[in-house]
C-alpha positions, 0 to 999 in steps of 0.5 A, a space after each residue: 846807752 852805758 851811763 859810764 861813756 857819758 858821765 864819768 870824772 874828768 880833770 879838763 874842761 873845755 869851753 866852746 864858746 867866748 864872751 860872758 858865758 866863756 868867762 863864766 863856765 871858767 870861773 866855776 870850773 877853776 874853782 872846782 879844781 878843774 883845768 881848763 881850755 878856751 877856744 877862740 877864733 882869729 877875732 877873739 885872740 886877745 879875748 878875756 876868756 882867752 886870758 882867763 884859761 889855762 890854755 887856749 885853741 884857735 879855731 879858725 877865722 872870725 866867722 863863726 862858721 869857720 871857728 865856733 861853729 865848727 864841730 870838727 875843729 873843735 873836738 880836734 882843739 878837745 883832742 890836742 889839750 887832752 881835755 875830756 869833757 867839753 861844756 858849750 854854754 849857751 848859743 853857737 853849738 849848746 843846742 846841737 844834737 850833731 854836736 852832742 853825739 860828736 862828742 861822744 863818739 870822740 869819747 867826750 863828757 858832754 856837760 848837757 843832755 844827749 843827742 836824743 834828748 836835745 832832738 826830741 826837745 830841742 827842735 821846737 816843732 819837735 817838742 810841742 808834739 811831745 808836749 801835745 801828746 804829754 796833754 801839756 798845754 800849747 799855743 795854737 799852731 802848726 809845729 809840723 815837718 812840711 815847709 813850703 809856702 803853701 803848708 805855712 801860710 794854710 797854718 796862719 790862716 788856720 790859726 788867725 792872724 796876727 802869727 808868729 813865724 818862728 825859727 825851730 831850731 833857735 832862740 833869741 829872737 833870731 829868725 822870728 817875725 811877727 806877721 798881722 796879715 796874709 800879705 806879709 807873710 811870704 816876705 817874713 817867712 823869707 827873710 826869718 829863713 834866711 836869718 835862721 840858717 844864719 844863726 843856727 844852720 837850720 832854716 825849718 819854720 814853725 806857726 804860733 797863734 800871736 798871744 796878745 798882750 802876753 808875759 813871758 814866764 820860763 821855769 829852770 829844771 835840772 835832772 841827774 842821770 839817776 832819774 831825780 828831776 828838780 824845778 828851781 823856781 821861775 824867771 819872768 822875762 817879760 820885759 824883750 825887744 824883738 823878742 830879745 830879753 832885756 830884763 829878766 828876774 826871778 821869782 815872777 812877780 805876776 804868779 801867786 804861791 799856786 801859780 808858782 806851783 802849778 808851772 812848776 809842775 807843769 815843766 817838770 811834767 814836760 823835762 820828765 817826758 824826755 828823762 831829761 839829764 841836764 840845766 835846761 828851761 821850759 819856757 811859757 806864755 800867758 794871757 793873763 789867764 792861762 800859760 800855753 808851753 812854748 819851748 824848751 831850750 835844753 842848755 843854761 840861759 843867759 838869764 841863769 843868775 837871778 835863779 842862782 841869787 833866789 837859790 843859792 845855787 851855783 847851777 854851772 858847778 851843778 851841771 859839772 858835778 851832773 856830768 861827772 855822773 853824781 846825783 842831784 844833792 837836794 830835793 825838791 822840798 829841799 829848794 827854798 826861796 830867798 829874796 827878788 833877783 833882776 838881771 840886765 843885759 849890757 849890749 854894745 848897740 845905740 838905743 837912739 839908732 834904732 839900738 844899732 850894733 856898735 863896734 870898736 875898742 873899748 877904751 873905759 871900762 868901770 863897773 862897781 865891784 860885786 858886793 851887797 847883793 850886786 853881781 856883774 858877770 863879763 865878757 870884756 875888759 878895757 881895751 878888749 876890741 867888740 867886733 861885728 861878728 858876734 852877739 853884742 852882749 857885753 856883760 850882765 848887771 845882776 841884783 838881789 834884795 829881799 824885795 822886788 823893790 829893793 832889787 830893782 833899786 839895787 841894780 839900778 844904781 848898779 848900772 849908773 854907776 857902770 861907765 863903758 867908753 869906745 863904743 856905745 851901750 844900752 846902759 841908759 836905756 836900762 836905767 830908763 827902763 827898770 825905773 819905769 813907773 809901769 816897770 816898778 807896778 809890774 804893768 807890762 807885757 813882751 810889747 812895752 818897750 816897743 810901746 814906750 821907747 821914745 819915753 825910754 830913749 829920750 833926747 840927751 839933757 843939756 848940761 846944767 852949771 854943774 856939767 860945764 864948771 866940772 868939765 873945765 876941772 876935770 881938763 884942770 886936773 888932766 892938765 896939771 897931771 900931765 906937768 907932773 908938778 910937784 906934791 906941794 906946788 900952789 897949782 893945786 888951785 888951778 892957776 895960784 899965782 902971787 900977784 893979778 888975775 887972769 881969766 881962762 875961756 872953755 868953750 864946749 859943744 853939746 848936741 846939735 851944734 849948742 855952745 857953751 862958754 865957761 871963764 875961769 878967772 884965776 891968780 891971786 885968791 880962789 880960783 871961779 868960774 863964770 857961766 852967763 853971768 853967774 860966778 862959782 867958786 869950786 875946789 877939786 880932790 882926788 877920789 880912789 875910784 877913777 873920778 873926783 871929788 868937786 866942790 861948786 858953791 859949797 856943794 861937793 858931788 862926786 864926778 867921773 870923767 873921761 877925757 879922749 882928746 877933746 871928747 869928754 865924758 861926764 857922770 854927774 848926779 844929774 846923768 850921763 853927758 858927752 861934750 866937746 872941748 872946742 878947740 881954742 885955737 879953731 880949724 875944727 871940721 866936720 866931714 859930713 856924708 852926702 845925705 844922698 848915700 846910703 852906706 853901711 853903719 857897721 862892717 857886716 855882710 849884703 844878704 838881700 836887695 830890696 829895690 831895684 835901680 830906677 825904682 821911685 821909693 817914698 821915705 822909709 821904703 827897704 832899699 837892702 838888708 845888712 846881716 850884722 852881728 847875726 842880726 839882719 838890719 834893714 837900710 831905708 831911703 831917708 826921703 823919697 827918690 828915685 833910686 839911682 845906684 846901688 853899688 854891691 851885691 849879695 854876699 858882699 861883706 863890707 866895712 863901715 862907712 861903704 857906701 852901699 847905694 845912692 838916692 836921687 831926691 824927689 824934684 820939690 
């Protein structure tokens, strides 16, 4: 292939992808001086990444099959914009040998590898039998092009249970199951297939020995079209949920200088086997013992940035200046080491639902601002809308610190000082998780969130004094606010009046149903308030970061809030609570859901029925599975009964809140 049609000098970039990624490539690329184009999908119209371009493409509707994933429309958006290269981040179309070779017939700079490249290490059967002929290292398995039932299930036995049923062509979890018995295994295969095609449009499955107990070790390469290959340290990604990343840092803190070395050696061994051209990952497995080669994802991670914190290098400006047809600007005795990076993934999904997608307007938005060591790379702002049709990732917290402890401190006060409203987050849940005591010692392996997630996502705390005598300021300050009175005016202390006092009644709900009632007694002489019996004087002031300054009984605490109607949110030194203001004047009402109904959590799309009408089911048993935000949900009887109706079929795409089926309970 002449080097001169796939790499060359180009003046714009487009972008095919959204989100973070989006967001990302576009920073970069304007820094460099380059123009660039977003393409976008009917969801995505007000999009940030949409705003942050010099020009934007509507793709089409808000499937992603219709708009992200649609090669034809996206090099007729490359032919409008007269854009010369594309880059395509990472997931939709990043890994796409179709997509590739489209763009360069089209006359296109692929900011990747080619075609060849991707189809020989793309595919993961593909690339374990060049891995297996290289004499690297493999998990025992079938990666082979026969797919029936009979082939996979002989290669399960084979292998001995537990296995891992695993989608070829993707990553992220999607399309993965792992099975521990031959019983299992048809209706894992089934519904991995089904989720793969889904995802990727490519439903062939591949058999690994399930590794116990195991880590998740990756190595980032990067090579130039002159034949000059690099490996930029590792990353352990250890810490996933479903075989999703959550938390991901470089250096690994599990290898020593020899370890580090040898995976090092190890990816360059298997990039090299391709002449591999491009920022790609070779992903690894250990035992503790040893590393078996898992994958090669021949595009950026997600989880790139902790490689760029420990380097020093900024990999999406490397990968332009690759695709201009430039040669790498280091060696590798040139590469050094600095510091602990650790990054984690911002989701828009409720832990305590069993991390369910969340969906609607994001109507908060606070993130610290990126100083001393502390990166927040995002997708959204306030007021962008986080629909159900795409990954729910909304960001990324990423710290740095000479020491791994350092870092994790680092980022861990980065994300409680994040406030996301609208919609829910993990945000919590990865406080929780990177100040485990396990976490902090390294004592962990790809099961210990599945294993720790009841002491990850404990019940909310109820409010202390601090909490409810806050709240009632934090509606002190909205109301005052709102009267716009003058500067000067004595209502500065909640209620100044020259003669008497008079008292005030807060009532606030929290959890199921729990009561509180505060009293602010005000007028002549400092306001107080009073919570069951006990008497507090406080005082407020204005803070620059959106929250205030309160003082309760002489301690002062900086206090954010958001108030939405009568829903407060409050961040106090002892966490994060969520309150009801009750209305003073009553006539409050709850609509409740007959707990008969099964209906949809989120709007997403009927992929399988798994019960039949009449059927008896026991507690927990599969009624249908939901495919939301490319993730397949199962919905279950929550009490045993006879299943009396189910009102949709495959391939409906719902709303939330549809009631999908009904249960009849179980006669006592």
């Amino acid at each position: 292939m002449d080097r001169a049609k796939l790499y060359r000098r180009f003046r714009t970039l487009l972008i095919a992808n959204r989100g973070e990624i989006a967001c990302r490539v576009i920073r970069t690329a304007k820094a460099m001086g380059l123009r660039t184009v977003a393409v976008y999908s009917e969801a995505d119209r007000d999009a940030m990444h949409v705003a942050m371009a010099d020009e934007a493409v509507l793709l089409g509707p808000a499937r992603a099959r219709d708009s992200y994933l649609n090669i034809e429309r996206v090099i007729e958006a490359a032919r409008k914009t007269g854009a010369e290269a594309v880059h395509p981040g990472y997931g939709f179309l990043s890994e796409n040998a179709e997509f590739a070779q489209a763009c360069l017939d089209a006359g296109l700079v692929f900011v990747g590898p080619t075609a060849a490249m991707m189809t020989a290490m793309g595919s993961k059967s593909g690339s374990k039998a060049l891995m297996e002929r290289a004499g690297v290292p493999l998990v025992p398995g079938y990666h082979g092009e026969a797919q029936d039932e009979a082939t996979l299930a002989k290669a399960a036995a084979k292998a001995g249970f537990p296995v891992l049923v695993k989608a070829s062509a993707g990553g992220g979890g999607r399309g993965m199951r792992v099975v521990r018995s031959a019983g299992e295994l048809a209706a894992a295969i089934v519904s991995a297939k089904r989720e793969a095609k889904a995802a990727f449009g490519d439903d062939r499955m591949l058999i690994e020995k399930f590794v116990q107990n195991p880590r998740h070790i990756e190595v980032q390469i990067i090579g130039d079209s002159h034949g000059n290959l690099l490996s930029l340290f590792e990353r352990e990604c250890t810490l996933q949920r479903r075989h999703q990343k959550v938390i991901e840092e470089a250096p690994s803190p599990t290898l020593d200088a020899a370890g580090r070395e040898a995976v090092g050696a190890a990816a360059r061994k298997a990039a090299a086997a391709v002449n591999y051209v491009g920022a790609g990952t070779i992903e690894f497995v250990s035992d503790g013992k040893d590393v078996f080669f898992i994958e090669m994802n021949t595009r950026l991670q997600v989880e790139h940035p902790v490689t760029e914190l420990i380097t020093g290098i900024d990999l999406v400006e490397w990968q332009l200046r690759l695709a201009f047809g430039e040669k790498l600007p280091l060696t590798q005795e040139q590469i050094t080491l600095n510091g602990h990076a650790i990054e984690a993934r911002v989701y828009a999904e409720n832990p305590h639902k069993n991390f369910m997608p969340s969906v609607g307007r994001i109507r908060t938005w606070r993130t610290p601002e990126p100083s001393n060591g502390l990166r927040i790379d995002a997708g959204y702002r306030e007021g962008d809308a986080v629909s159900p049709h795409y990954d729910a990732m909304l960001a990324k917290v990423i710290a740095w610190a000479p020491t791994r402890a350092a870092a994790i401190e680092r980022l861990n006060r980065g994300l409680e000082d994040t406030d996301v409203r609208g919609i829910v987050t993990n945000i919590p849940f990865l406080s929780a998780l990177v100040t485990h005591p396990d976490v902090r010692a390294n004592a962990i392996d790809t099961g210990f969130i599945e294993r720790e997630l009841k002491h990850l996502t404990p019940p909310a705390a109820a409010p202390a004094d601090l909490e409810l005598c806050a709240a009632v300021a934090a509606i002190l300050r909205q109301e005052h606010n709102a009267a716009q009175t003058e500067a000067h005016s004595p209502w500065r202390t909640f209620g100044w009046m020259p003669v008497g006092r008079r008292q005030r009644l807060f009532a606030f709900r929290h959890g199921q149903g729990v009561e509180h009632e505060v009293i602010l007694h005000y007028g002549n002489g400092p306001s107080k308030l009073s919570v069951s019996g006990r008497e507090f004087v406080f005082t407020s002031s204005a803070s620059v970061d959106g929250g205030f300054g309160f003082t309760l009984d002489g301690m002062k605490s900086d206090i954010t809030a958001v108030i939405e109607g009568h829903e407060l949110y409050l961040r106090t030194r002892n966490g994060r609570f969520d309150l009801h203001w009750v209305d003073p004047f009553g006539g409050e009402t709850e609509e409740q859901v007959g707990e008969d109904k099964i209906v949809a959590p989120l709007p997403g799309t009927v992929v399988a029925l798994l019960a039949e009408v009449g059927a008896t089911l026991e507690k927990g048993a599969p009624i249908l599975t939901l495919e939301v935000m490319k993730m397949e949900q199962t919905l279950r009887a929550p009490f045993a009964g006879v299943l009396k109706e189910i009102k949709c079929k495959v391939g409906d795409i719902v709303g939330e809140g549809v009631e999908l089926a009904e249960i009849e309970p179980t006669a006592l």
